[in-house]
N, C-alpha and C positions, 0 to 999 in steps of 0.2 A: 636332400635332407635325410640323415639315417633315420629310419621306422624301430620303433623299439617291439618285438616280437616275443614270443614266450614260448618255450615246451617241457613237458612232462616227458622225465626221460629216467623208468625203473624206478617210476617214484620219488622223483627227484628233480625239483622246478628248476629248470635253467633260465637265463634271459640273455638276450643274444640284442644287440644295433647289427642291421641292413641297407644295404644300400645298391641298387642295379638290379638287375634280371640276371640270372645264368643262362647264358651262349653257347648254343653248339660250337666244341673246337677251341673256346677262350676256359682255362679254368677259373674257379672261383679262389677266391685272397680270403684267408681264416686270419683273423690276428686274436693273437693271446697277449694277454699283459702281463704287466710282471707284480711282486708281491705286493707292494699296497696300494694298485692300481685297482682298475676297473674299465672295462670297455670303451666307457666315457673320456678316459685318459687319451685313447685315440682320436677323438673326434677333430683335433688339429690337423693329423695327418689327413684321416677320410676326406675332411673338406678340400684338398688338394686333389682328389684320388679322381681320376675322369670321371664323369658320369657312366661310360660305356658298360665298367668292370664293376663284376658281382663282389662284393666285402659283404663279408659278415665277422663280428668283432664279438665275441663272446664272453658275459662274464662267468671266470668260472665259479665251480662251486666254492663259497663260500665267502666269495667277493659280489661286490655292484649289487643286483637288484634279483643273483641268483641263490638258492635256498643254500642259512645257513642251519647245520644240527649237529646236536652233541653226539650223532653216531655216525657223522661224515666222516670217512677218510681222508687225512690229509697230503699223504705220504706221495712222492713223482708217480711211483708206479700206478698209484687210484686213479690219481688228477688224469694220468697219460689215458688209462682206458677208459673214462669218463668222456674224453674229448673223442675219443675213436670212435664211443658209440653215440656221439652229438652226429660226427660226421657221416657215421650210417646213417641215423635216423633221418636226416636234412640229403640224403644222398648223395653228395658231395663226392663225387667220382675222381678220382688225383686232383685234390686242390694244391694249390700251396701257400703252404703254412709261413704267419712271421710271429715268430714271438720274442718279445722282449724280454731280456732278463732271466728271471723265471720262468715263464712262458718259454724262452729261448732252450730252455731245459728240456719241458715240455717237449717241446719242438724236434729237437734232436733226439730223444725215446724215442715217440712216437715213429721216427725215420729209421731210428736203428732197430725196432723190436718189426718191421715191415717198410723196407725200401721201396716196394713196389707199390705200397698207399697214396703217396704223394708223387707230386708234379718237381717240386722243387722245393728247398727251403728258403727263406728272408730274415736273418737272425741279427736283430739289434742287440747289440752289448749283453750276449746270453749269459748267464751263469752254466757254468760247467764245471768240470771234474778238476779243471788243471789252474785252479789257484786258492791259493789262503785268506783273500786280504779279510774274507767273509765269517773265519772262522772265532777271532774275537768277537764282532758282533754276534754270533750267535750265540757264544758261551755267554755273555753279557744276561741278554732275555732271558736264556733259561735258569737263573739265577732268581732269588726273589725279589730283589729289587730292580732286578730288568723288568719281572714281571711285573711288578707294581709301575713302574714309570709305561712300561708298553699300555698299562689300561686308561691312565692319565692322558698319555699324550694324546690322544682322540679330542682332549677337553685345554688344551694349552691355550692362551691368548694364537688369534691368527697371525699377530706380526711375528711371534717365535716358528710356530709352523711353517710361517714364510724363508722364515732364516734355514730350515731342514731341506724346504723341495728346492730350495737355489743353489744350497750344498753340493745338490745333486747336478745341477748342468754346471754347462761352461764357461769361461770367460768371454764367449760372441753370444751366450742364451740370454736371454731375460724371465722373467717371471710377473706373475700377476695374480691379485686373487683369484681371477677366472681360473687360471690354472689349477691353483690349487684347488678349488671348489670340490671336484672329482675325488679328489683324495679324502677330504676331511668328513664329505660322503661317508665315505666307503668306510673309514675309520671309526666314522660315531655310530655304523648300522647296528645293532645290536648283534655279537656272536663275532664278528669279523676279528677281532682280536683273541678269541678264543680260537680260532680255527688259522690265525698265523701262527701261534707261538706252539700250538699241535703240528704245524707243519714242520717249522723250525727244529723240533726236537727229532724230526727223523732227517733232516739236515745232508749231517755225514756220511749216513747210511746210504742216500737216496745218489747222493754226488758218488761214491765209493761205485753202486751198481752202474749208475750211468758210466764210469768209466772203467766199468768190464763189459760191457755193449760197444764202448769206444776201441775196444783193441780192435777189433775189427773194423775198418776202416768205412765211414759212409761212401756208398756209390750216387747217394743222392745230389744232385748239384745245387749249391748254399751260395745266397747271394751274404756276405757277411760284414756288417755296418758297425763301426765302433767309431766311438770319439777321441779325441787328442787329451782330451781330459776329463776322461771318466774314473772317478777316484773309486767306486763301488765293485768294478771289473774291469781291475788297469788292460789298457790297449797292448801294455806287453808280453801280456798271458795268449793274447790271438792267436801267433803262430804255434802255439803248442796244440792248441785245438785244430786250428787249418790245415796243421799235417796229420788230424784224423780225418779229413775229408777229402774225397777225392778228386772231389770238382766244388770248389771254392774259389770266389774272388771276394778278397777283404779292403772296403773302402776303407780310411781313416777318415774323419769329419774334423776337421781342426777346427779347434776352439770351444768344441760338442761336449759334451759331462753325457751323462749317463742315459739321459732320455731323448733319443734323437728324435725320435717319432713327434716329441713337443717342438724340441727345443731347434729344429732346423726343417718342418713338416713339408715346405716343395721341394727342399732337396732330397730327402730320401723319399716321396711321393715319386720322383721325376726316377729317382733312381728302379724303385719296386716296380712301376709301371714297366720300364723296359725291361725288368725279367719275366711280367706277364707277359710280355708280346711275345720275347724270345721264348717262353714256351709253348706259346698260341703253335708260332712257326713250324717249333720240330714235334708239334703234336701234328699240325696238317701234314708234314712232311711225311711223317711216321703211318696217317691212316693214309697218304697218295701212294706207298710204296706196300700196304697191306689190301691197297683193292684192286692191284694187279692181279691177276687169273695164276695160280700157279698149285700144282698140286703133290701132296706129300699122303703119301701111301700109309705113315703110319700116326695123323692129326685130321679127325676128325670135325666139323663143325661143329658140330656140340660140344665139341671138347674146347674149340677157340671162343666158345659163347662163355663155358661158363668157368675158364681159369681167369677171369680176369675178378669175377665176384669173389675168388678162395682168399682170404684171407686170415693172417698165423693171430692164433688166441693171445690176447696182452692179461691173460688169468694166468698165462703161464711162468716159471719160473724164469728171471736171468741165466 
């Protein structure tokens, strides 16, 4: 059962669900959710996830049970270093990252502004730089009457809110008020809606930089999970992304909508598992071939200690 945990990080309360020990040689699984989720949104998937393997599911700022304020930054590049320094803080040595959606944004920054941080990525139905369908909805919110109905909808009857999260999966999903619960959370917390449609407005800006980080191709290797019928971030905008990554393999989930993590949680459970293993592998693989005896004249030990803690500043510019 996930433990619900808490820290203070620069001032700034985060809340994180855990689940497992960290393993020597096994990484740990970070999942990020996506815009009007909440860690909780996961808890279908976790429940599938072995006991063995360490998850932790974080909310980020400004979502779930983590602090919302009027002087938070909302914008990819904050959220990105915000997350960078959860992952110092909890020392999370190359985990790999899965983010959904937004999160999947998230996710991919974080790889591209330091390839060498992570283990791998696990990218559900991410948002990224290479589609439109997102650009009316957001001109919409930031409109006054987007933003009068965004404050509303927190307080809609549940059978219409029902009709919005089923929107979102597929014709093999279903839905339930359990489901929804998480969301309408998250929705009615006070600030949460303030601190989306502050996100929203740096939008194109945020997609615009993530896809000048994308010219350069990720080296990181993305396990990459989309639905057959994800109307939010069509399945055919994928291959524009997967040919920014070097080492990708892209499930499709027929019959999936937008949230697979809910709406199919043992199959991509069954799926994410075998990219932890497969990294468990070429991690032992990698330290059996670094504890061979072998000597180089101009790499020091101290020097092999402490290039692995250097890490490039996410203060800095794209």
């Amino acid at each position: 059962m996930p433990e619900r945990r808490h820290l203070h990080l620069d001032g700034l309360h985060l809340s994180y669900l855990e689940t497992g020990t960290a393993m020597e040689g096994r990484p740990t699984l970070v999942l990020l959710h996506g815009l009007m989720g909440s860690a909780a949104t996961f808890l279908p998937f976790m429940n599938e996830l072995s006991d063995s393997l360490h998850v932790i599911a974080l909310d980020l700022p400004g979502a779930g049970l983590s602090e919302r304020r009027a002087d938070l930054a909302a914008d990819l590049k904050s959220t990105t270093a915000c997350v960078a320094r959860f992952l110092d803080a909890l020392q999370l040595h190359k985990p790999i990252i899965l983010g959904h959606s937004h999160g999947g944004a998230i996710a991919l920054r974080l790889a591209a502004k330091d390839p060498t941080r992570l283990t791998s990525l696990a990218l559900l139905a991410p948002a990224h730089p290479f589609f439109v369908e997102a650009n009316p909805v957001v001109r919409f919110y930031l409109t006054l009457p987007g933003r009068l109905f965004a404050y509303t909808l927190p307080w809609f009857p549940q059978w219409m809110q029902m009709i919005g999260l089923r929107r979102m999966a597929g014709p093999q999903s279903w839905d339930s008020p359990e489901r929804l619960h998480p969301y309408r959370e998250n929705l009615r917390t006070p600030g949460t809606i303030t601190h989306l449609l502050k996100l929203l407005r740096t939008w194109n800006d945020d997609m615009a930089s993530l896809g000048r980080l994308l010219r350069k191709p990720l080296s990181t290797p993305a396990l990459v999970l989309w639905g057959s019928a994800d109307r939010a971030v069509p399945v055919y905008t994928a291959s524009e992304l997967c040919s920014r990554l070097q080492q990708s393999q892209l499930h499709v989930l027929e019959g999936i909508g937008h949230r697979p993590a809910e709406e199919t949680p043992a199959q991509v459970a069954q799926l994410v598992q075998q990219l932890v293993l497969s990294s468990s592998r070429d991690k032992s693989r990698t330290k059996t071939r670094r504890a061979q005896p072998a000597f180089s004249p101009k790499v020091s030990l101290t020097h092999e200690r402490i290039s692995p803690l250097m890490t490039s500043s996410f203060d800095a510019g794209d």
